[in-house]
KEKE-3310 file (N, C-alpha, C; in steps of 0.2 Angstrom, whole numbers, plus 5000, padded with zeros to 4 digits):
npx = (5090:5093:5091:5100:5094:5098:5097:5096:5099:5099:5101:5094:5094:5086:5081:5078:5082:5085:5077:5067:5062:5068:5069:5081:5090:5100:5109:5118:5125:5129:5132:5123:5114:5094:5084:5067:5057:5045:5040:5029:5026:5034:5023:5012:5012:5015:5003:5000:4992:4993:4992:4996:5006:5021:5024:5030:5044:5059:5066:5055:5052:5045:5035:5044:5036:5027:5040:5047:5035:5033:5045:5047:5036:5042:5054:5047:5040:5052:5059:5056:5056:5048:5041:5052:5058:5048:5049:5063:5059:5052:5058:5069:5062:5060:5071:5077:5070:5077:5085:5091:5104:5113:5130:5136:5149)
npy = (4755:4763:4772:4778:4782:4793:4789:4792:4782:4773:4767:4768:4757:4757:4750:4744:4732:4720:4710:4712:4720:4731:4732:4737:4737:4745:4745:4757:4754:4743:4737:4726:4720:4718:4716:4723:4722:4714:4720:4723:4738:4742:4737:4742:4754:4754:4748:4734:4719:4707:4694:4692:4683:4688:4693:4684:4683:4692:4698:4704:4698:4705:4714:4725:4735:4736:4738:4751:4758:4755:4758:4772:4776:4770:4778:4792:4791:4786:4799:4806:4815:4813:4801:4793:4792:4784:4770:4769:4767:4756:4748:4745:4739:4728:4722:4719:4706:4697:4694:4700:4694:4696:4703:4718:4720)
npz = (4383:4396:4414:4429:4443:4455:4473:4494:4499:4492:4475:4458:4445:4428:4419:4401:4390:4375:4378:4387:4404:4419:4434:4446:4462:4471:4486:4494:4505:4509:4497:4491:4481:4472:4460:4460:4450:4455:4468:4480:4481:4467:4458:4462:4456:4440:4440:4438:4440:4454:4451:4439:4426:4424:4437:4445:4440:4442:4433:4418:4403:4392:4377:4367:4367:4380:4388:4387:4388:4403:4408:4406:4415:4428:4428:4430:4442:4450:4452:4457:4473:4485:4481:4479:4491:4495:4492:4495:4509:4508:4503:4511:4520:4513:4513:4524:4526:4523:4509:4500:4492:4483:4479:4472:4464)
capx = (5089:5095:5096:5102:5092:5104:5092:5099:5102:5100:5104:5088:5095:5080:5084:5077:5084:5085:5073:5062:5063:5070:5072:5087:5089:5108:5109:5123:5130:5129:5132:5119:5106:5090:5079:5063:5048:5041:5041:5022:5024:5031:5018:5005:5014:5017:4999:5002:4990:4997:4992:4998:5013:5027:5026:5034:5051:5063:5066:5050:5051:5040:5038:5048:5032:5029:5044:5047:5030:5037:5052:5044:5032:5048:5059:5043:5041:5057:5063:5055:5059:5044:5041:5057:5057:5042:5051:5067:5055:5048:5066:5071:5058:5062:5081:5074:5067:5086:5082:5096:5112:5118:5134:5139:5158)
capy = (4761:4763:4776:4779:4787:4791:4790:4796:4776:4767:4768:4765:4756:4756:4749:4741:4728:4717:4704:4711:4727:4726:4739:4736:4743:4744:4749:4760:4754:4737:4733:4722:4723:4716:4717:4725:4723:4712:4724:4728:4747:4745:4734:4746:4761:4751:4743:4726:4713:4703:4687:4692:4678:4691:4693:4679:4685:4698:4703:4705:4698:4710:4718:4730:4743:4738:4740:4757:4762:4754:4761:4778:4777:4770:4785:4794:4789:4787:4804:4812:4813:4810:4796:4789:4792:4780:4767:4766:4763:4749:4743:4743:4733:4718:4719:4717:4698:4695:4691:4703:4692:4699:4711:4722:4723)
capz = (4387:4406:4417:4435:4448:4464:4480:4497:4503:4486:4469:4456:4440:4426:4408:4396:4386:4370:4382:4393:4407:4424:4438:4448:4468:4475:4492:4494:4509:4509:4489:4490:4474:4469:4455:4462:4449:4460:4475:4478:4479:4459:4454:4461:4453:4436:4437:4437:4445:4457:4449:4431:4425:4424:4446:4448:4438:4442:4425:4413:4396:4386:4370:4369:4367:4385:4391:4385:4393:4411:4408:4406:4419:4433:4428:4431:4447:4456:4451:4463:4481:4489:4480:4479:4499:4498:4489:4501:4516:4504:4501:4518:4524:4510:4515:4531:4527:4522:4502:4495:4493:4479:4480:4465:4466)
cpx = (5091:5096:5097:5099:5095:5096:5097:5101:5103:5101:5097:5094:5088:5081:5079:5081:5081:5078:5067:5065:5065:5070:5076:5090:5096:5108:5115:5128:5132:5134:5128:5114:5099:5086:5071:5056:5044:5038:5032:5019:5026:5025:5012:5006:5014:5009:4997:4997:4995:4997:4993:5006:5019:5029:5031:5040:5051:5063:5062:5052:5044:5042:5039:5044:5031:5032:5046:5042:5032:5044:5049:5041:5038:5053:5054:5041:5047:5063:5059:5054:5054:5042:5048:5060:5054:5047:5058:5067:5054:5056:5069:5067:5061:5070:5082:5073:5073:5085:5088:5104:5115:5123:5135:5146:5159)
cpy = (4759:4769:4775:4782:4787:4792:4793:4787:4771:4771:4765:4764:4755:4754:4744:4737:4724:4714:4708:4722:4724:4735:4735:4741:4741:4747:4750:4759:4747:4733:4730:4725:4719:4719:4714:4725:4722:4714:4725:4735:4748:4741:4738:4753:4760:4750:4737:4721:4710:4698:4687:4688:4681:4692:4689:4680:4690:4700:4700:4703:4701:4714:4723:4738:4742:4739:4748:4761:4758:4758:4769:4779:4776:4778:4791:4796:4789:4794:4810:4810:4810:4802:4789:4789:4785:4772:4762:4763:4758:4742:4739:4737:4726:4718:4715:4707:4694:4690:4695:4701:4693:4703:4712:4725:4731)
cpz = (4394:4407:4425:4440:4456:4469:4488:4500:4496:4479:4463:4451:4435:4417:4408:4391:4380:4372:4385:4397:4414:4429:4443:4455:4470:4483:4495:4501:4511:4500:4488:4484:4472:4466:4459:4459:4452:4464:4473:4477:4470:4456:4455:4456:4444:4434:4437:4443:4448:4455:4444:4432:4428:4433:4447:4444:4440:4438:4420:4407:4394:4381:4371:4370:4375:4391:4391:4391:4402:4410:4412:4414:4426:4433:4431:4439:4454:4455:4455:4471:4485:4486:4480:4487:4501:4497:4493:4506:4515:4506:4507:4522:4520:4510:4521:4532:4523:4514:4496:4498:4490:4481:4473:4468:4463)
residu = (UNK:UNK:UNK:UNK:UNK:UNK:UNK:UNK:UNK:UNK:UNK:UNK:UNK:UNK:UNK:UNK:UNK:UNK:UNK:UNK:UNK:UNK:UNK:UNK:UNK:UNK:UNK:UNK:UNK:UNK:UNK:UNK:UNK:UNK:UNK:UNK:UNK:UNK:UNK:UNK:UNK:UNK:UNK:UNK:UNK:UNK:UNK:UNK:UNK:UNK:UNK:UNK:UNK:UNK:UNK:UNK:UNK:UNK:UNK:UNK:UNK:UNK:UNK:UNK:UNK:UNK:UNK:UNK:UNK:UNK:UNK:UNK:UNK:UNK:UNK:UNK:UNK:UNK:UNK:UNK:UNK:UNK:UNK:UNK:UNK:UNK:UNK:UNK:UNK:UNK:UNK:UNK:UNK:UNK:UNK:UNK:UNK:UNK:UNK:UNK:UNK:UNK:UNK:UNK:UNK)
# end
């Protein structure tokens, strides 16, 4: 499963895979991407202790029941403006401490 959520500066990617779950932030004017589970505003939004194993990965191995309900819950969340407002300002700041070296051609 994957979908797309456009934002007004970033690009939300949110699937689910064979492995695990992952959400995936493009910032649209740079290209640059990182995979954001880590982010503290999704782990608050998600639920996720901070000192639970999975933190330390960008992309979650988990059973595929809770990848679905993160899934769910992400799409949930950054489908709405205000929150996906919040989430940009979040981005912004961790682009800021220069950690997104990826480009997506």
């Amino acid at each position: 499963m994957k979908t797309v959520i456009r934002g007004q500066n970033y690009n939300f990617c949110v699937v689910v895979d064979r492995i695990g779950f992952y959400i995936k932030a493009l910032d649209l004017t740079s290209s640059r991407f990182s995979f954001i589970n880590n982010l503290n505003a999704i782990l608050s939004e998600l639920d996720i202790d901070i000192d639970d194993a999975k933190v330390s990965e960008s992309q979650w191995l988990v059973t595929r029941s809770e990848a679905i309900l993160f899934f769910r819950q992400a799409k949930k969340f950054l489908s709405t403006k205000s929150s996906r407002d919040y989430f940009e300002r979040k981005l912004d700041e961790d682009r800021g401490c220069g950690e997104w070296e990826n480009i997506q051609n």
